[in-house]
N, CA, C, O and CB atoms as a CASP TS submission, in Angstrom:
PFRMAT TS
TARGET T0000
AUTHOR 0000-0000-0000
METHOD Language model
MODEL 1
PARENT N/A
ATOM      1  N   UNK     1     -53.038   9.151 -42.071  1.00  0.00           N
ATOM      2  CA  UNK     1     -52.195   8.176 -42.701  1.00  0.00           C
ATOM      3  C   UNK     1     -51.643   7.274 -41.596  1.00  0.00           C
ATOM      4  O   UNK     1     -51.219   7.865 -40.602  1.00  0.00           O
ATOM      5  CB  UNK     1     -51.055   8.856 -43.527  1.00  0.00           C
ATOM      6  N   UNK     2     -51.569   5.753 -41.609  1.00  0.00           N
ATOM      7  CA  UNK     2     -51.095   4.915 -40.964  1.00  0.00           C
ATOM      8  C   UNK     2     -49.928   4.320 -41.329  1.00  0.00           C
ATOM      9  O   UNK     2     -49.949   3.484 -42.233  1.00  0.00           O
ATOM     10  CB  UNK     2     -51.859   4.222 -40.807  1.00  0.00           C
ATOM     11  N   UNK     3     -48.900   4.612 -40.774  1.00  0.00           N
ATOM     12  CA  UNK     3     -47.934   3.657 -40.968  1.00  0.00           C
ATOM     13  C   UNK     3     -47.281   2.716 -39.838  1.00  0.00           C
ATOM     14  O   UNK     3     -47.006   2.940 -38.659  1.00  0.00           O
ATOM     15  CB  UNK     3     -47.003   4.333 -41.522  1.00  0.00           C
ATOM     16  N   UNK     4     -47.068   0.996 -41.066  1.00  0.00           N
ATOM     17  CA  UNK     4     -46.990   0.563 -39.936  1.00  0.00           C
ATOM     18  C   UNK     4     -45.699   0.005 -40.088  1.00  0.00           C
ATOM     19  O   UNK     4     -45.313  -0.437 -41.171  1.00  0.00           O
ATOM     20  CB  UNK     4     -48.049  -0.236 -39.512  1.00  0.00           C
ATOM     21  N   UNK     5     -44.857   0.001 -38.830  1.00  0.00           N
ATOM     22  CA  UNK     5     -43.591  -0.837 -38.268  1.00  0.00           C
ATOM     23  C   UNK     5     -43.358  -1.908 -37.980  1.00  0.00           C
ATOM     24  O   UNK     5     -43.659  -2.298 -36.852  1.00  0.00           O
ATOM     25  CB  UNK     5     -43.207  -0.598 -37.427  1.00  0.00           C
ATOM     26  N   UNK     6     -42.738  -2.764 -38.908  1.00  0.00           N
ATOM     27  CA  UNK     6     -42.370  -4.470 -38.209  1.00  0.00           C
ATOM     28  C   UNK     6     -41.248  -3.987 -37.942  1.00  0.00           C
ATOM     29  O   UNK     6     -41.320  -3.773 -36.732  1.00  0.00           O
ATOM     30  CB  UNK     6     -42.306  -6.100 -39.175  1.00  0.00           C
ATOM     31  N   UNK     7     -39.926  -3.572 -38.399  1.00  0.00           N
ATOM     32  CA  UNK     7     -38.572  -3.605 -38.024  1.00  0.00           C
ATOM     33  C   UNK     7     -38.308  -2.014 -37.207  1.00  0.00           C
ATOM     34  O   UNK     7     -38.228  -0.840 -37.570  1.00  0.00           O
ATOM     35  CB  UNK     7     -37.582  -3.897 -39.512  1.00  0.00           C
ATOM     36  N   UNK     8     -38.252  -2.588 -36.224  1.00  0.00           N
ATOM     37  CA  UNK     8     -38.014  -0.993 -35.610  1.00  0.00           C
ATOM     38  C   UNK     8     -36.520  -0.935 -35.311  1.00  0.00           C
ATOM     39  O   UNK     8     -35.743  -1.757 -34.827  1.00  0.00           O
ATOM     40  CB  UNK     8     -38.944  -0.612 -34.041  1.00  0.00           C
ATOM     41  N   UNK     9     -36.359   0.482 -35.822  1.00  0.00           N
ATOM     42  CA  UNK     9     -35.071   0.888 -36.239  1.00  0.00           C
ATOM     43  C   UNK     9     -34.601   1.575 -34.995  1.00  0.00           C
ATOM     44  O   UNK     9     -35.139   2.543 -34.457  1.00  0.00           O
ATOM     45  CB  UNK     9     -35.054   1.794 -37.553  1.00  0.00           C
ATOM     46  N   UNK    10     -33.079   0.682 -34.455  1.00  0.00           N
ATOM     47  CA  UNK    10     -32.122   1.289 -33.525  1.00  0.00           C
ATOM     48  C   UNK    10     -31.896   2.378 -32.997  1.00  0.00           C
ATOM     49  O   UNK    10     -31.693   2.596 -31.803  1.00  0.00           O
ATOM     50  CB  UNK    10     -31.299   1.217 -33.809  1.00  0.00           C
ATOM     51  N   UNK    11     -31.930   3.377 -34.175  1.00  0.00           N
ATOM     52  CA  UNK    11     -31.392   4.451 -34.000  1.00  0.00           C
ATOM     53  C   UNK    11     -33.098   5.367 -32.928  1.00  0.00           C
ATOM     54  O   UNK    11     -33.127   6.183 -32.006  1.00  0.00           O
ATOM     55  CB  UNK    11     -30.740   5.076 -35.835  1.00  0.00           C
ATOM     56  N   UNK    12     -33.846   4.883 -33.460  1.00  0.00           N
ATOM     57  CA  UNK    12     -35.165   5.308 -33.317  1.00  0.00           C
ATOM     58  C   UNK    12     -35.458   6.555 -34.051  1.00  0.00           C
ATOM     59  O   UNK    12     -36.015   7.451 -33.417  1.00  0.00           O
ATOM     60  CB  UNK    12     -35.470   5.464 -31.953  1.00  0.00           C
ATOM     61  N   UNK    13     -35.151   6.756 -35.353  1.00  0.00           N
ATOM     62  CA  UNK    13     -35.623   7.472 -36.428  1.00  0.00           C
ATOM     63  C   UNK    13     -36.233   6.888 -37.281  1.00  0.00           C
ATOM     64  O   UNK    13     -35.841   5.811 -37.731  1.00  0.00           O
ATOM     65  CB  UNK    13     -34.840   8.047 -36.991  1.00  0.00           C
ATOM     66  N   UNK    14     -37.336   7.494 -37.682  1.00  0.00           N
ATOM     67  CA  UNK    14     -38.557   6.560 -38.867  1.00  0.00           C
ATOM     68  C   UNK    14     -38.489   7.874 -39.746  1.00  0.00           C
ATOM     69  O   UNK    14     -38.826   9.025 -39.470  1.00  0.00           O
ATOM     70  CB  UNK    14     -40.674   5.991 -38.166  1.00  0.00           C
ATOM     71  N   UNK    15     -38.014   7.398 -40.748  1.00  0.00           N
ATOM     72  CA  UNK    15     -37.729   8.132 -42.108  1.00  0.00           C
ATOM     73  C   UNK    15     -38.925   8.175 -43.094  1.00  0.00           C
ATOM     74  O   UNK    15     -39.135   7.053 -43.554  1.00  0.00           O
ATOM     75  CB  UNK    15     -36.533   7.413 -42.865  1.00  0.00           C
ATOM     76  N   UNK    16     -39.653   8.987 -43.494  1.00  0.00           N
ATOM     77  CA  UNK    16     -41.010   8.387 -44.253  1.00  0.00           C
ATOM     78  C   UNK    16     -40.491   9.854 -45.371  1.00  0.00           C
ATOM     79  O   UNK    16     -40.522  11.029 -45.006  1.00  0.00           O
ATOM     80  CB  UNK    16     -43.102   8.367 -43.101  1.00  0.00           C
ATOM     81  N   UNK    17     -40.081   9.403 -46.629  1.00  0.00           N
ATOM     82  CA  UNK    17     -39.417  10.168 -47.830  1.00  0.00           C
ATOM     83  C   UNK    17     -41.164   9.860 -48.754  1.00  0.00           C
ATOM     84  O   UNK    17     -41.885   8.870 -48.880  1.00  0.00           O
ATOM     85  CB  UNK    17     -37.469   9.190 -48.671  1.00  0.00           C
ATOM     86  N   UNK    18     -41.247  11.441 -49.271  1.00  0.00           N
ATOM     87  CA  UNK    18     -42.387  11.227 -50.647  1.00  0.00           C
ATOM     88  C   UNK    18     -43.643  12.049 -49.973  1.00  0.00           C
ATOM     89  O   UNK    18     -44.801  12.111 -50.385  1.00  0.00           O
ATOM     90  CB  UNK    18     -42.931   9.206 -51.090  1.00  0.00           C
ATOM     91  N   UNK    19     -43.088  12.630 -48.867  1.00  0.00           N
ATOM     92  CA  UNK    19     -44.834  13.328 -47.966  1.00  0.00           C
ATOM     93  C   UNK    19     -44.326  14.574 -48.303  1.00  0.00           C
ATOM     94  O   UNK    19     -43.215  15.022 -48.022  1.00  0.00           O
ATOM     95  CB  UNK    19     -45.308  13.128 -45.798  1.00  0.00           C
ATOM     96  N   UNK    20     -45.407  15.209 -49.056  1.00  0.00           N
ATOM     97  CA  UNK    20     -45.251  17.005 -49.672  1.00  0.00           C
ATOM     98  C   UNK    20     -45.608  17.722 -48.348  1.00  0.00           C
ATOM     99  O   UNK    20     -45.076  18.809 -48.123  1.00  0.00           O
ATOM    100  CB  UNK    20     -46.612  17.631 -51.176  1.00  0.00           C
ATOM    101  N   UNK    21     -46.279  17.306 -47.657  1.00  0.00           N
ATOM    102  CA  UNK    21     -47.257  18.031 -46.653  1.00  0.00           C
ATOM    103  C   UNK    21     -47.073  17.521 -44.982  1.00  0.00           C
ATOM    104  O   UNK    21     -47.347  16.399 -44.554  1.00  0.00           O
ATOM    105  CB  UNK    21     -48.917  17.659 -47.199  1.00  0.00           C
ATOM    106  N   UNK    22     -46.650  18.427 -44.364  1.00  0.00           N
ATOM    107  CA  UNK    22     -46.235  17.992 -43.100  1.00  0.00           C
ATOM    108  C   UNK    22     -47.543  17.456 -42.128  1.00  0.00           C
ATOM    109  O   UNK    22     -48.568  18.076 -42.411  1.00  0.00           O
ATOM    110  CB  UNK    22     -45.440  19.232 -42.447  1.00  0.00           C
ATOM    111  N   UNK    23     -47.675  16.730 -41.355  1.00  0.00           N
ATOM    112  CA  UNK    23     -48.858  16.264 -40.624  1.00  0.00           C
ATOM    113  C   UNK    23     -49.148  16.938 -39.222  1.00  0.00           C
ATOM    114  O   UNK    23     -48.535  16.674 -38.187  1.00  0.00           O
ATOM    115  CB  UNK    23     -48.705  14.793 -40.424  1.00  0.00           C
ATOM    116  N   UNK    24     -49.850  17.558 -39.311  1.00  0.00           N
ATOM    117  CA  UNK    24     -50.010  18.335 -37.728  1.00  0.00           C
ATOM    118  C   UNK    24     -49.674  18.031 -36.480  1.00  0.00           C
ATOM    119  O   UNK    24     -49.149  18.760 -35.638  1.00  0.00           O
ATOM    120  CB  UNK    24     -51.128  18.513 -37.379  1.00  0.00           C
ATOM    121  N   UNK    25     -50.056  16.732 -36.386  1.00  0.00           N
ATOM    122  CA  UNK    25     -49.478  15.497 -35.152  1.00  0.00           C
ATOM    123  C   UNK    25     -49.152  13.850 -36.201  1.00  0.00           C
ATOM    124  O   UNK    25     -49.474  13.278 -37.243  1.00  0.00           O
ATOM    125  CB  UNK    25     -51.266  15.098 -33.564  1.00  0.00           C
ATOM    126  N   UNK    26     -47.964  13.687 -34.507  1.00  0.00           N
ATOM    127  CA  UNK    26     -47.878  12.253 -34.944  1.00  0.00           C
ATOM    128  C   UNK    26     -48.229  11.342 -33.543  1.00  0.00           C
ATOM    129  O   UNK    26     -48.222  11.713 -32.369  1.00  0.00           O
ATOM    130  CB  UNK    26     -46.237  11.911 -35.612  1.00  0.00           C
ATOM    131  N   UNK    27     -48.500  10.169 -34.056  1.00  0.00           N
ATOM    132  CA  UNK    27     -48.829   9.423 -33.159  1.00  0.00           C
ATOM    133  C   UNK    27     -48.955   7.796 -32.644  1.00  0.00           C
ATOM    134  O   UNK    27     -50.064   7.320 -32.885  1.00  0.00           O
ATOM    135  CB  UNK    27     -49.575   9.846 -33.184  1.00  0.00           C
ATOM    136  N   UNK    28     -48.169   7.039 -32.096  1.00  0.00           N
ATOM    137  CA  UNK    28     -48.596   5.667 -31.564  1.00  0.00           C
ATOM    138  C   UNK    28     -50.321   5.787 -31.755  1.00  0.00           C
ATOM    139  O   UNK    28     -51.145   6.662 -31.488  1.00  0.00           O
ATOM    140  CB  UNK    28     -48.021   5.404 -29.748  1.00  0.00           C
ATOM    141  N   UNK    29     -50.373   4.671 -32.252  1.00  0.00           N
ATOM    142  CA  UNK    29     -51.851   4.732 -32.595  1.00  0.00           C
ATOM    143  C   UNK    29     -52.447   3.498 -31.037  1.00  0.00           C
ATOM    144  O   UNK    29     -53.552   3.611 -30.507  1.00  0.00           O
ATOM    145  CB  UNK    29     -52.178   3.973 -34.716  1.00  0.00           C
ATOM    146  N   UNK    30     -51.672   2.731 -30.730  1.00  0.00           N
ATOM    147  CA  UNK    30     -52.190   1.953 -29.470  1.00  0.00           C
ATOM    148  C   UNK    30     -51.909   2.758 -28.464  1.00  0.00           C
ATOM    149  O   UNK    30     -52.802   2.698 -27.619  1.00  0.00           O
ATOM    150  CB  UNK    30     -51.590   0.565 -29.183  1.00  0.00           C
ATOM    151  N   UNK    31     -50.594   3.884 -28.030  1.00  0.00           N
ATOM    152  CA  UNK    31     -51.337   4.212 -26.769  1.00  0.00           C
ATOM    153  C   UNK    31     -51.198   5.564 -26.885  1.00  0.00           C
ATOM    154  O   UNK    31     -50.682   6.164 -25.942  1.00  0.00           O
ATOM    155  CB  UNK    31     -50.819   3.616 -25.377  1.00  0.00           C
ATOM    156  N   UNK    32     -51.629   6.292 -28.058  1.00  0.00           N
ATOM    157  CA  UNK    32     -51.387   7.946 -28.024  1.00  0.00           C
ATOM    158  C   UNK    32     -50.659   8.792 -28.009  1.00  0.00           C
ATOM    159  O   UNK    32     -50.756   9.972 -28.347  1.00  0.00           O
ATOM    160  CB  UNK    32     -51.642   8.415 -27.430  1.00  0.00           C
ATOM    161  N   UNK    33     -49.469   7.910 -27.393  1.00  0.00           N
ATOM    162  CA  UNK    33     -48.548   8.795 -27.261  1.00  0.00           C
ATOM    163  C   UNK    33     -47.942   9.723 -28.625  1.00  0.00           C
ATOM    164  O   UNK    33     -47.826   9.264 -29.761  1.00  0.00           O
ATOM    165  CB  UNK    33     -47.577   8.018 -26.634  1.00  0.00           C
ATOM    166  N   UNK    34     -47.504  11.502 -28.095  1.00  0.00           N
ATOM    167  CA  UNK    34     -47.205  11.704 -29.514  1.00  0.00           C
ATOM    168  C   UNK    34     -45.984  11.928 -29.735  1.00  0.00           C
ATOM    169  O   UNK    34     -45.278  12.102 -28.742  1.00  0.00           O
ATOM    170  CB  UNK    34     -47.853  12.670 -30.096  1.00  0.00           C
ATOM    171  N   UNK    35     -45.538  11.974 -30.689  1.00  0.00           N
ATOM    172  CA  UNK    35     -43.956  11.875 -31.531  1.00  0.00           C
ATOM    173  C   UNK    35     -43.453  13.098 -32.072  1.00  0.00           C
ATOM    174  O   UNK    35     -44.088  13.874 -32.785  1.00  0.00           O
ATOM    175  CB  UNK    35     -43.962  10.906 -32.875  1.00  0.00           C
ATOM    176  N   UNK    36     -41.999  13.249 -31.598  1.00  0.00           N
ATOM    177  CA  UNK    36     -41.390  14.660 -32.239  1.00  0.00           C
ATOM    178  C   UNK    36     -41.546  14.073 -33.658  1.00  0.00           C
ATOM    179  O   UNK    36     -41.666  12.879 -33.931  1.00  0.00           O
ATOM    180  CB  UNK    36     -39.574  15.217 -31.755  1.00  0.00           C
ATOM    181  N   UNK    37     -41.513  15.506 -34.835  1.00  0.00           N
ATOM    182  CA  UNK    37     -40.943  15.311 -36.357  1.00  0.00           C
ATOM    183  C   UNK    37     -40.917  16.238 -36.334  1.00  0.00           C
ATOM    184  O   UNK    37     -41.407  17.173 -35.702  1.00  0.00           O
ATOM    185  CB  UNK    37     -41.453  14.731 -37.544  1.00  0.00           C
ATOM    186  N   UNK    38     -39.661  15.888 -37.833  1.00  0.00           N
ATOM    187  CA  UNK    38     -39.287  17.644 -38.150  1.00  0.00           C
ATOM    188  C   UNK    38     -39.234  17.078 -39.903  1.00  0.00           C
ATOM    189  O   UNK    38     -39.357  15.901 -40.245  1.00  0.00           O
ATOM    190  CB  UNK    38     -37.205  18.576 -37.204  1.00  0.00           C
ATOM    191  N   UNK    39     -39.060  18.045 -40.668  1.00  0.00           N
ATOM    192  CA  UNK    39     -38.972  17.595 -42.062  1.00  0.00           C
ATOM    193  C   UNK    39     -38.076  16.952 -42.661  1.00  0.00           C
ATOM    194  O   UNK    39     -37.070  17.337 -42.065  1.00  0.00           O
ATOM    195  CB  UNK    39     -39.041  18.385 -42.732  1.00  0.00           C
ATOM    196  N   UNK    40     -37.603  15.950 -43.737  1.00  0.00           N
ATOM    197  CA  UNK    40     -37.322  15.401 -44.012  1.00  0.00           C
ATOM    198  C   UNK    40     -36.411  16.074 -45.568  1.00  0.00           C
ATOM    199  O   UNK    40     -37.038  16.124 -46.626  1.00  0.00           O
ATOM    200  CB  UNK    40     -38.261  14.618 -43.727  1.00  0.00           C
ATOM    201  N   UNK    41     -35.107  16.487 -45.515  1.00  0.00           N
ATOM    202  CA  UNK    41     -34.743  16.972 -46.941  1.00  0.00           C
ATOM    203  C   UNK    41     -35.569  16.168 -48.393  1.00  0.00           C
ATOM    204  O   UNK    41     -35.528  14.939 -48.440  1.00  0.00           O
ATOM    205  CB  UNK    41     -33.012  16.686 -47.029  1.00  0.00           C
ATOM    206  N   UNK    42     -36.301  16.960 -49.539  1.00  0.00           N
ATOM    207  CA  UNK    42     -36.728  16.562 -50.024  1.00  0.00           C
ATOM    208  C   UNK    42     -37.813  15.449 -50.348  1.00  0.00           C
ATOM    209  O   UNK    42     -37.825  14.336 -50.874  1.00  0.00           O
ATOM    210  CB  UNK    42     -36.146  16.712 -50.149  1.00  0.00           C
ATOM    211  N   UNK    43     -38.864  16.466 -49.670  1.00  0.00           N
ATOM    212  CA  UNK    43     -40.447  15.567 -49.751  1.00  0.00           C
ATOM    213  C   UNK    43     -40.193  14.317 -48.782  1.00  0.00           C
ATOM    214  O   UNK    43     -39.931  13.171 -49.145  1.00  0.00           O
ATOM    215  CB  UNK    43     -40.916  14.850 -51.607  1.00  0.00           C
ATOM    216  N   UNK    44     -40.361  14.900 -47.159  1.00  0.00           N
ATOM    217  CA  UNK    44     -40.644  14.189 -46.479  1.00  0.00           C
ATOM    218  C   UNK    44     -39.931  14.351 -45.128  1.00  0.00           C
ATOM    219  O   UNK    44     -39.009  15.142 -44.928  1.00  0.00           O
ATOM    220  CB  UNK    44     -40.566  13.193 -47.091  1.00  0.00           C
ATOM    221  N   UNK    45     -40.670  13.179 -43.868  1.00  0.00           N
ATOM    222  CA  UNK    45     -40.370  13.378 -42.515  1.00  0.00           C
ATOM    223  C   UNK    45     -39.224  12.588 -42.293  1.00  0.00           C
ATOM    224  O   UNK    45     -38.687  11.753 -43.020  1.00  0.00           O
ATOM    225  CB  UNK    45     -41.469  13.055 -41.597  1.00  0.00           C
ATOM    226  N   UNK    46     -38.893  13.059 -40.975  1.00  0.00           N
ATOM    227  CA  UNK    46     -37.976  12.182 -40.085  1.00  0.00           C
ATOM    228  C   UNK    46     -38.995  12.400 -38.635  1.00  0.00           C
ATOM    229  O   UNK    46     -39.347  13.488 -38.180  1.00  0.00           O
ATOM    230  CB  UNK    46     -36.050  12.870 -39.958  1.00  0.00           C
ATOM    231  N   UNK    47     -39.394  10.806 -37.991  1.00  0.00           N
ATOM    232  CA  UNK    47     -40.677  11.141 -36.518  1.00  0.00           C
ATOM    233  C   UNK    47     -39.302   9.987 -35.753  1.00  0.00           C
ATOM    234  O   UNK    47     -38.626   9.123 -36.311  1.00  0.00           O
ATOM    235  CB  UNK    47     -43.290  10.204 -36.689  1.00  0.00           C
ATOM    236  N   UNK    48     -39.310  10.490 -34.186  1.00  0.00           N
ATOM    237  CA  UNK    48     -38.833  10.092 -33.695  1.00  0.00           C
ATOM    238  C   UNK    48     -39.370   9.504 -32.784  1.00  0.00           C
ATOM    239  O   UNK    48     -40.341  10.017 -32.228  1.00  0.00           O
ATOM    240  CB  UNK    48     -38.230  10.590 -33.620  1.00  0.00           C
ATOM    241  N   UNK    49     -38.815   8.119 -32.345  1.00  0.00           N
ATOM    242  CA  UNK    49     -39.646   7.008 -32.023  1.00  0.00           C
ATOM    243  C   UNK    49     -39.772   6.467 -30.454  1.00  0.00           C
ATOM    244  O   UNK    49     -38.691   6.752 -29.939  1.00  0.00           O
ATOM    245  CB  UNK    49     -39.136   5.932 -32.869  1.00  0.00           C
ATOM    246  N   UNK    50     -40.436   5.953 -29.682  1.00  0.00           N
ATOM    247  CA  UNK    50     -39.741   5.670 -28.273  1.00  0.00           C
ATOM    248  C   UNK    50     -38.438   4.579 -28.276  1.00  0.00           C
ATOM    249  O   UNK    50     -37.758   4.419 -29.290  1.00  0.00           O
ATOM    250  CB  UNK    50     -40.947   5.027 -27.246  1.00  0.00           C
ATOM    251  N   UNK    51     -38.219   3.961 -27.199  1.00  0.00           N
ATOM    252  CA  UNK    51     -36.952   3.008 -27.398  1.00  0.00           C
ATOM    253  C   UNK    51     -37.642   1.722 -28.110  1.00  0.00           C
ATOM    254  O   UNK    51     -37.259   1.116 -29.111  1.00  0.00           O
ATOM    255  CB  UNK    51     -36.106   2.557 -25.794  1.00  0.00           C
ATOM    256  N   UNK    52     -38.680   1.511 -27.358  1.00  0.00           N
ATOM    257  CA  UNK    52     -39.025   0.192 -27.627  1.00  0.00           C
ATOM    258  C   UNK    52     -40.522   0.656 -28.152  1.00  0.00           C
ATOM    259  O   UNK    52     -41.201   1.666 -27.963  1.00  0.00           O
ATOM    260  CB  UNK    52     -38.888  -0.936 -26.252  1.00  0.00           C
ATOM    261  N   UNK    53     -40.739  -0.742 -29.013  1.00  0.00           N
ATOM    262  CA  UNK    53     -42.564  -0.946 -30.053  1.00  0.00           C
ATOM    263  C   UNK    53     -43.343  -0.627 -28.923  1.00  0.00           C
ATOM    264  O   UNK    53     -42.949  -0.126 -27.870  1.00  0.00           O
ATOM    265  CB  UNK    53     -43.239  -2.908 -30.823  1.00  0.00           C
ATOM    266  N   UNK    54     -44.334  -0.918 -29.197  1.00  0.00           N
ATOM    267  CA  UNK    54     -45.755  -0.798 -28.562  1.00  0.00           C
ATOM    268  C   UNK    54     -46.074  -2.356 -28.328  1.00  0.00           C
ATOM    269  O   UNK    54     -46.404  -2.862 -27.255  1.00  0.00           O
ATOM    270  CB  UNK    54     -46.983   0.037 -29.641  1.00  0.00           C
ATOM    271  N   UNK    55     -45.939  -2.873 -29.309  1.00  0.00           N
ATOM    272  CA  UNK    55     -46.144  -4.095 -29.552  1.00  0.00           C
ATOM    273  C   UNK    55     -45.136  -4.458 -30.161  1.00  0.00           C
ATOM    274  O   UNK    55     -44.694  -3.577 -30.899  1.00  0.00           O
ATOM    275  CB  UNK    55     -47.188  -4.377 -30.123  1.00  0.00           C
ATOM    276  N   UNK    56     -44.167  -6.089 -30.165  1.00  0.00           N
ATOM    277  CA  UNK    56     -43.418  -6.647 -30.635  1.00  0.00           C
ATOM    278  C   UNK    56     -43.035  -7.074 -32.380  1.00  0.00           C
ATOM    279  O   UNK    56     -42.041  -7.189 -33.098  1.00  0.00           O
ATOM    280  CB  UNK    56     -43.649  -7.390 -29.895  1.00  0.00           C
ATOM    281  N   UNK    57     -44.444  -7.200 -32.467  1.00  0.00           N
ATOM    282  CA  UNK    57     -44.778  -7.872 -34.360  1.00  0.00           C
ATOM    283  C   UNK    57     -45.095  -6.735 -34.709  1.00  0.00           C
ATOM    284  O   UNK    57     -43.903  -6.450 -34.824  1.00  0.00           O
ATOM    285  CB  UNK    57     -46.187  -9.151 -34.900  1.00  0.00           C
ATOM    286  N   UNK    58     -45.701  -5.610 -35.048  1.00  0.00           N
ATOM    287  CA  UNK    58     -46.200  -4.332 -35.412  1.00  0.00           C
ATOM    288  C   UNK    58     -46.413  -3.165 -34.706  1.00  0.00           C
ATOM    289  O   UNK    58     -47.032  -3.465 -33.685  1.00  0.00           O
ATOM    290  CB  UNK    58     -47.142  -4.487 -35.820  1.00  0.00           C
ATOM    291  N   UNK    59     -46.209  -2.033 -34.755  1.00  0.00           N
ATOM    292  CA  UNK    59     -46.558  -0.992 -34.543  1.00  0.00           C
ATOM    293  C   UNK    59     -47.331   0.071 -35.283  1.00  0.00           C
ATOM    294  O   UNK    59     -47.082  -0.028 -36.485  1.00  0.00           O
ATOM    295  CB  UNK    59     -45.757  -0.729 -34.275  1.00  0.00           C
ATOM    296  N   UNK    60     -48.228   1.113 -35.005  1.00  0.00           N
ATOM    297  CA  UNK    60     -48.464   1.561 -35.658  1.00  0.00           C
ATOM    298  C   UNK    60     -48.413   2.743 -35.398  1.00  0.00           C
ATOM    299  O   UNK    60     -48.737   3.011 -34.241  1.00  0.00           O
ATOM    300  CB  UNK    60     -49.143   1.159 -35.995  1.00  0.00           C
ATOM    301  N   UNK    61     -47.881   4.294 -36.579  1.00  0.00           N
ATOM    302  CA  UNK    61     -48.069   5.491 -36.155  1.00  0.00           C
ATOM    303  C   UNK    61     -48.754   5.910 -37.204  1.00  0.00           C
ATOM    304  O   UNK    61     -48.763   5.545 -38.380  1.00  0.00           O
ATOM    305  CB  UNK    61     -46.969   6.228 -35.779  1.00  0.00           C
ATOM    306  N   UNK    62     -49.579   7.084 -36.365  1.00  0.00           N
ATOM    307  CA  UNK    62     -50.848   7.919 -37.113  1.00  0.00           C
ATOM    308  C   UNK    62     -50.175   8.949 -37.121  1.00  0.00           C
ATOM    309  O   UNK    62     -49.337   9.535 -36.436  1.00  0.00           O
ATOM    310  CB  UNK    62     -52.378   8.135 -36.443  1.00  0.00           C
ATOM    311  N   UNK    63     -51.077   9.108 -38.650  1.00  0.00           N
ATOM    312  CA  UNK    63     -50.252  10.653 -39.051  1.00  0.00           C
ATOM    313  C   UNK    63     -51.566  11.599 -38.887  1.00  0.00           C
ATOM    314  O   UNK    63     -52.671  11.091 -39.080  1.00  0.00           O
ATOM    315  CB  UNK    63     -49.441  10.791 -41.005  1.00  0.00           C
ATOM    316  N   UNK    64     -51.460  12.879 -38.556  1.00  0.00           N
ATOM    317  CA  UNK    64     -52.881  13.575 -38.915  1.00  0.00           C
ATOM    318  C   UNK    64     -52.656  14.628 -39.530  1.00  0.00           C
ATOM    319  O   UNK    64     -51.764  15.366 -39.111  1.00  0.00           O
ATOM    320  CB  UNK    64     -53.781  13.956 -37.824  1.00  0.00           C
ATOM    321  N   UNK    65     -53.531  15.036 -40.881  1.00  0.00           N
ATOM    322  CA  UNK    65     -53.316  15.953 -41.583  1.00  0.00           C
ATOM    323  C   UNK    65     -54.557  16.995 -41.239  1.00  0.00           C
ATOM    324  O   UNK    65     -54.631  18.080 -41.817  1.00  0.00           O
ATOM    325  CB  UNK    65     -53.133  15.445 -42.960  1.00  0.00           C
TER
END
C-alpha cells in the first residue's frame, strides 16, 4: 500500500485510521528508509515520520503486507 504525503504533519505522526491488518514494514519509498509504527486505537496505524519530506511536493510511504 502507498501512501502519499503533500502536507507533512509537525508533529511527525502519520495517522492512517481503517487498516485491520498491521504491515510488516514501513517505508520512504524514495530512499528506504524504514519507519517506527505501532497500532492505531481502532482499525489502524500511527508511523512515525523523519523531520523533514523526502521531497518537498510529495512523499511517499510503502506499506508492506
Amino acid at each position: 500500500m502507498y501512501l502519499n504525503i503533500v502536507n507533512w504533519p509537525e508533529n511527525r505522526e502519520l495517522v492512517v485510521k481503517e487498516i485491520d491488518q498491521l504491515p510488516m514494514k514501513a517505508y520512504l519509498l524514495e530512499a528506504g528508509q524504514l519507519l517506527d509504527f505501532i497500532p492505531y486505537p481502532k482499525n489502524g496505524i500511527t508511523i512515525w515520520l523523519p523531520n523533514t519530506p523526502v521531497d518537498p511536493n510529495i512523499t511517499v510511504v510503502a506499506l508492506e503486507y
